[in-house]
N, C-alpha and C positions, 0 to 999 in steps of 0.2 A: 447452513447459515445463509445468512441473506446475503448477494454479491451483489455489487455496482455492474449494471451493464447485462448481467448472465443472464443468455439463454435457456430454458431450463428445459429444452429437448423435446419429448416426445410422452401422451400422456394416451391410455385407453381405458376407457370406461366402460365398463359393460359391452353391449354390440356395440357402441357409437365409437369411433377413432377421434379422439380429439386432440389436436396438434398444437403447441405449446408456440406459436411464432414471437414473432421481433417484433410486435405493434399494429397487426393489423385485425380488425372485428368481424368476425366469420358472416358468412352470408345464406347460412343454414344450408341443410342438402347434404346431411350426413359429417361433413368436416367440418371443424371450429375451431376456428385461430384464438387462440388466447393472446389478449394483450399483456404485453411485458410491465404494466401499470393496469391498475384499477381505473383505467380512464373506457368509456362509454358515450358517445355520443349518438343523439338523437334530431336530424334538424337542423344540426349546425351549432347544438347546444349540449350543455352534459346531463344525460338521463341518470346520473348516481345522482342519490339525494335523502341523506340522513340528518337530518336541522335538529330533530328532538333528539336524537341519540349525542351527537355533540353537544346539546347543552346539559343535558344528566351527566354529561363527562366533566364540564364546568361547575356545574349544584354542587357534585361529589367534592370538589376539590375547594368550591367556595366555605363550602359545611368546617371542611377540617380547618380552612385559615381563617374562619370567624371563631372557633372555640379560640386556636391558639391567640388570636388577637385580644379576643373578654379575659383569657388567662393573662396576657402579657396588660393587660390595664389593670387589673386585680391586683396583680404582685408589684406594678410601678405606682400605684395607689392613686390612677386615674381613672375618673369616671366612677368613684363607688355607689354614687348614688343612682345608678340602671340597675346594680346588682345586688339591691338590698335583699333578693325574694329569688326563690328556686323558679318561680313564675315567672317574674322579670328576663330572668336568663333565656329559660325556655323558649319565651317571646321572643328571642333572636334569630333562635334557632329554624322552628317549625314556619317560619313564613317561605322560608329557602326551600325546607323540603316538600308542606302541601300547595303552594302554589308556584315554585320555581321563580322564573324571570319576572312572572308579572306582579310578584310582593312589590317590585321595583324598578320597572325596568329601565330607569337611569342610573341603576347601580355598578359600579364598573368591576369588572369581567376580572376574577383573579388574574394576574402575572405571572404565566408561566414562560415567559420569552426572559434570556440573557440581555445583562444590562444592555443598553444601545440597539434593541431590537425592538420591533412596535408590531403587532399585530392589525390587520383589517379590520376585525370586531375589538369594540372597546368598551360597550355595555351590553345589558340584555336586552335591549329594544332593539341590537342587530342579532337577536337570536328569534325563537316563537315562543309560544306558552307551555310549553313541556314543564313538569314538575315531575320529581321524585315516586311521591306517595301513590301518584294512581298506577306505578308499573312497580312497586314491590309487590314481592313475590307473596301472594295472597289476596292484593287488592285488586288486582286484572286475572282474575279466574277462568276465563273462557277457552284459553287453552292450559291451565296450570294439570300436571300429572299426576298432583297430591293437593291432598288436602290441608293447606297450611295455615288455615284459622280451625281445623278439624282433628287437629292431635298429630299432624304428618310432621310436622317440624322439629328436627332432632339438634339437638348440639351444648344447647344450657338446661342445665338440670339445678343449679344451686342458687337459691334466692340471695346472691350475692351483692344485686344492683336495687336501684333506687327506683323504684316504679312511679313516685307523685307527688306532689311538693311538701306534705305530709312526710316523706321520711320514710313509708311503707316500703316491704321490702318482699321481691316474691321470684322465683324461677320464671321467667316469660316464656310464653307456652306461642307467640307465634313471631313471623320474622319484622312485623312491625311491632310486636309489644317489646321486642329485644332491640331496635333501634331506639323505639322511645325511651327505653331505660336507660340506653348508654347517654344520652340526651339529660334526663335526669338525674341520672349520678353527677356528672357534670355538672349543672347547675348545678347543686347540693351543696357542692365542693367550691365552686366558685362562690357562692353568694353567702356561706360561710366566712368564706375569707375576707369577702366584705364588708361581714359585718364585724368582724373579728372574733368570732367564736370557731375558727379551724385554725390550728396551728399551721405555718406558714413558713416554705424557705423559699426566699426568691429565686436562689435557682431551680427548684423542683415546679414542675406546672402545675397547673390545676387541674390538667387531663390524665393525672397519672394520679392513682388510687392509691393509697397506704399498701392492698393487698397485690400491686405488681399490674395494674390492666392501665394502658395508654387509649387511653377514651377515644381520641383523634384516628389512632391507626385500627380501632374496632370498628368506628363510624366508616374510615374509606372504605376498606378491604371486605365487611359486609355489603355496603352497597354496590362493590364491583361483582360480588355474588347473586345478592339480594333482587337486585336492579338489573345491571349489565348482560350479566352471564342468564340467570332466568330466562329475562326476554328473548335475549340471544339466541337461546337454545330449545327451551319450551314454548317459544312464542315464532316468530319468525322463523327459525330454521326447522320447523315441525313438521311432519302432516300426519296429525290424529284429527284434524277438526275440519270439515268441509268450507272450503273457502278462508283459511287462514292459513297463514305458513308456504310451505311448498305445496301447499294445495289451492292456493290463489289464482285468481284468471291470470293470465298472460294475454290480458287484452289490454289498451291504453287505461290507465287511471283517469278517469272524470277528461279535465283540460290539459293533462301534463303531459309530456314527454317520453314517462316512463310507464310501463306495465307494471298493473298490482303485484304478481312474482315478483319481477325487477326490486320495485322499490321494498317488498319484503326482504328479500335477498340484502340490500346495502343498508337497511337498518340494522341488518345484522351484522354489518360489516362494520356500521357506525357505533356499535358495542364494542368489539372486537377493538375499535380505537388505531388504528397503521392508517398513515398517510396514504393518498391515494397512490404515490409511487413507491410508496413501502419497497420495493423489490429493489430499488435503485440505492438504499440504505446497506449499509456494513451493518453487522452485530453491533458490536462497540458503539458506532452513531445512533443509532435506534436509543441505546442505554443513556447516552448522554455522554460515553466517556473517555471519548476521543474520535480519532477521523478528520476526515477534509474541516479546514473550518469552516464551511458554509454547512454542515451536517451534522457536524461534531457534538450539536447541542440537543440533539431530538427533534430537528424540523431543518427545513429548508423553504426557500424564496423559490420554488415551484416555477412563476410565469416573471418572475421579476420585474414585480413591481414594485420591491420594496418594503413590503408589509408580508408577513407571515400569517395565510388566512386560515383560520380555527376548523374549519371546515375539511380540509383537502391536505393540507401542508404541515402539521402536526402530527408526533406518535402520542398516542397516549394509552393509559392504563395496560389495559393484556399484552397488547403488544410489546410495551415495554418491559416487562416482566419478561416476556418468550426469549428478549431477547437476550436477559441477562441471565437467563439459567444457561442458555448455548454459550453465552462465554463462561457458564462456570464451569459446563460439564468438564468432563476427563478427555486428553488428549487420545485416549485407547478405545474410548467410545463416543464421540461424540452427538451432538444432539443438533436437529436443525427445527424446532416449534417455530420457528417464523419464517421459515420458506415452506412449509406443511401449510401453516394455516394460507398462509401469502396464497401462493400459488390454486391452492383449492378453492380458494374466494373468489382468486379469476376465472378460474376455468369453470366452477358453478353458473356466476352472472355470464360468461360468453355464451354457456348452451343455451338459458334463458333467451337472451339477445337474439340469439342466432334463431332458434325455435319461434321468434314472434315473427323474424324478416321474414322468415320462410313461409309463413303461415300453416305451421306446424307443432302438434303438439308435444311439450316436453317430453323428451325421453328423462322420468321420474327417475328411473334407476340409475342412470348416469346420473341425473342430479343429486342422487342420493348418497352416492359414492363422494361425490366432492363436499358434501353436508359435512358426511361419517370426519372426513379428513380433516377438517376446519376444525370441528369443536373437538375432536380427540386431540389435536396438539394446543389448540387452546387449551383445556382440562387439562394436560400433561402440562403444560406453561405453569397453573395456577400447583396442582400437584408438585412438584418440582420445586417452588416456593415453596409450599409449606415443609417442603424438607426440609430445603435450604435453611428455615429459620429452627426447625427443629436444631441443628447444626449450630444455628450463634447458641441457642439456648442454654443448650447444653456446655459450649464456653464459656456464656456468663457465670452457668454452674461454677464451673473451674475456678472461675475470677475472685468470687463472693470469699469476704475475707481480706482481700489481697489493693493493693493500692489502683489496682489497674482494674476492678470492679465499679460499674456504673448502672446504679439501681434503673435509669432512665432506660436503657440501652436494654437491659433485661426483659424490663415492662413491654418496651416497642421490638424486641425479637420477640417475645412469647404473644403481643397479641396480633400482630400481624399473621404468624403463625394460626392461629384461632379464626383469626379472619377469613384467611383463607381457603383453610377446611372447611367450614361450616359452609361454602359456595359450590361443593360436589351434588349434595341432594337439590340441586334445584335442576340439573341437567337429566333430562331423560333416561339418557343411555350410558351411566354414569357408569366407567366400570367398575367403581368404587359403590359393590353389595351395598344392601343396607343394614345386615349385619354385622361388615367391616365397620361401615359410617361409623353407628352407633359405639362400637366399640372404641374405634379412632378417639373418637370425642370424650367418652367415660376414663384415656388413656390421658388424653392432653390437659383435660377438666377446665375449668372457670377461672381458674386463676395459677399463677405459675407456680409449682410446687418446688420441696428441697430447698427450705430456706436458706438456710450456710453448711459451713461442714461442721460446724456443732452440733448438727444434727443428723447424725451420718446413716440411721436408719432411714428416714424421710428422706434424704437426698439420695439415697443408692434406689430408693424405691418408687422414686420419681423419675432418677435416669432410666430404672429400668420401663416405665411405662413409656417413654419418649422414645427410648429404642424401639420399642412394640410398635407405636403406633409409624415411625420412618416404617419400619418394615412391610406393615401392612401396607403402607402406600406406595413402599418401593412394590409389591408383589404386584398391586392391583392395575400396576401401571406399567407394568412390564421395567421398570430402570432397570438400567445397569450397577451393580454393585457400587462400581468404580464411581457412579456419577452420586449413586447415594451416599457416601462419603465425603466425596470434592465436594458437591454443592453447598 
């Protein structure tokens, strides 16, 4: 787990000895000090620099609080005259995801700071033009490993969702025809309601499906797949393709500060989502769920200035996730995904660093080792979840029936669950087979199975494919029994 302050020793890579210090940036010449933060300087300035990947981390989050917002004006029967039409909705939606910031950029920047705390950035005109659409996974192809507008795309098979304002209905066959339909079922549902031809109960959203799928936590949890983790790992942290990934010069980029490797390297980091002191966080503060109170929330005031800057001073998405399997794991085994991914993220960008001062060429293999490291505990973070939600699931099983059953709660463990699977095949070196994958998915299916215990053949035969598919993921991932349980 991630400690305040810890030294984390002594690291060796391949031939190269790389030495874990207390803060200082190696000076190449075989030894490489790793700094105890993600901090890099260049000039007098800081040569990290991930702008687009931070604000995909914002879209992600704005996308889910604009459904639940059209949901919560639907049901309080405001504003129905935007949502007379599946179209109309729509139109909310896809300005966010194909051109990001610049649908709007005086549009202000979700809230994700505790009351009385303010943020540096407070629209998208202090972020850049990054958008969604051209980094999911099939529309930036130049380094993709599969063909995902080509039949490579596994995980929905059942023409469950709403494909077009039309009402059509079909199995989406790639990772943006499966965005756009969660997009559309959505609207469907919403602008129904609008019109008053969907029956209606204020407390149930609009993002939640008669058949059990929470539209909101499909939308995140794929595009932290889709998006984040893709690029992450088949894009940036690669090298199949000459001059992209870890095969990039490590010579200065154009005017900046930083080398093309470099700035590959921290977009990758800026997926990945940890603060640039990440190391300096407890488990617990990373999750949001207690801790110092200046951490306790999933951020800190970094330089103190006052403002928590979106950039540098924020955990978000994987990271967060890593770090709440480590508090769930078992006390007989436990698990540290965010001092794995942490620490490999540094000691990666030091060799880089250190290899330009030197005027020397990267040692690949060492870099490839600290690659291996990152995204394996990252994929073990996301893996990890999807048990973990296997786990509620299977309790809301239990529940169903019973006074302390909450169909909401079902919906958003089972598709969170969903979501998160379905983001294995887009990692190269997944060690999750692709005829696990597919089986995984043919196991968990499209919508959450085992109605009630009135139906005890469908629910015994639903638990048992949910056990299947924990299992498969415990094997493919090496867990511990003990954690596949606890979690």
């Amino acid at each position: 787990m991630s400690r305040s302050g810890q030294c984390f020793g002594l690291l060796f890579l391949g031939i190269s000895a790389v030495f874990a210090g207390c803060g200082e940036n190696g000076d190449g010449g075989g030894e490489t000090a790793t700094p105890m933060t993600y901090t890099f300087e260049r000039n007098g300035e800081s040569s990290v620099a991930y702008l687009g990947q931070s604000t995909r981390q914002l879209l992600i989050e704005d996308l889910v609080g604009l459904m639940q917002a059209i949901s919560a004006d639907v049901l309080g029967g405001q504003n129905l005259e935007r949502y007379d039409t599946p179209e109309e909705v729509v139109s909310f939606l896809t300005p966010l995801y194909e051109q990001g910031g610049l649908a709007d950029p005086s549009r202000t920047i979700p809230d994700l700071l505790a009351d009385g705390d303010s943020t540096l950035q407070s629209t998208y005109a202090d972020f850049n033009d990054a958008n969604l659409q051209e980094k999911l996974a099939g529309n930036d192809a130049v380094t993709d490993h599969a063909d995902w507008k080509g039949g490579d795309f596994v995980g929905w098979e059942t023409a469950n969702l709403v494909i077009d304002g039309e009402g059509s209905r079909a199995a989406p066959q790639t990772p943006e025809s499966l965005l756009l339909a969660l997009f559309w079922t959505f609207a469907t549902q919403a602008s129904s309601a609008a019109t008053g031809s969907f029956p209606i109960d204020a407390a149930t959203p609009l993002y939640l499906t008669p058949d059990g799928l929470d539209l909101t936590q499909l939308v995140e949890k794929f595009l932290l797949g889709a998006v984040n983790f893709s690029q992450g790992t088949d894009d940036y942290l690669d090298d199949d393709v000459d001059g992209k990934g870890l095969l990039s010069a490590n010579e200065l980029d154009a005017d900046n500060v930083y080398t093309t490797l470099e700035h590959s390297w921290d977009e990758a980091y800026g997926y990945w989502g940890g603060a640039r002191d990440y190391s300096e966080y407890t488990d617990e503060e990373i999750a949001g769920s207690a801790g110092r109170p200046d951490f306790q929330n999933g951020y800190y005031d970094t330089n103190g200035d006052g403002l928590i800057d979106l950039l540098s001073e924020l955990n978000f998405g994987a990271s967060v996730n890593a770090a709440k399997r480590d508090l769930g794991s078992a006390p007989e085994a436990p698990t540290d995904f965010t001092g794995e991914a942490d620490l490999a993220f540094r000691a990666g960008r030091a060799l880089i660093t250190a290899a330009y001062q030197a005027g020397t060429e990267v040692d690949l293999s060492a870099l490839k080792v600290q690659r291996d490291t990152a995204v394996l505990a990252w994929e073990k973070a996301y893996a990890a979840t999807a048990i973990h939600y296997i786990n509620e699931v299977l309790g809301d099983m239990d529940a169903i029936g019973g006074d302390d059953y909450s169909f909401a709660d079902h919906a958003k463990h089972w598709s969170e669950l969903k979501g998160f699977a379905l983001g294995f095949q887009f990692n190269p070196r997944s060690p999750m087979g692709d005829e696990d994958f597919a089986a995984l998915h043919a196991a968990v299916g499209e919508a959450p199975g085992g109605a009630s215990p009135s139906d005890p053949v469908n629910d015994q035969v639903y638990r048992a494919q949910l056990l299947d598919a924990r299992n498969r993921i415990g094997e493919a991932y090496g867990f511990d029994e003990a954690n596949i349980t606890s979690w």
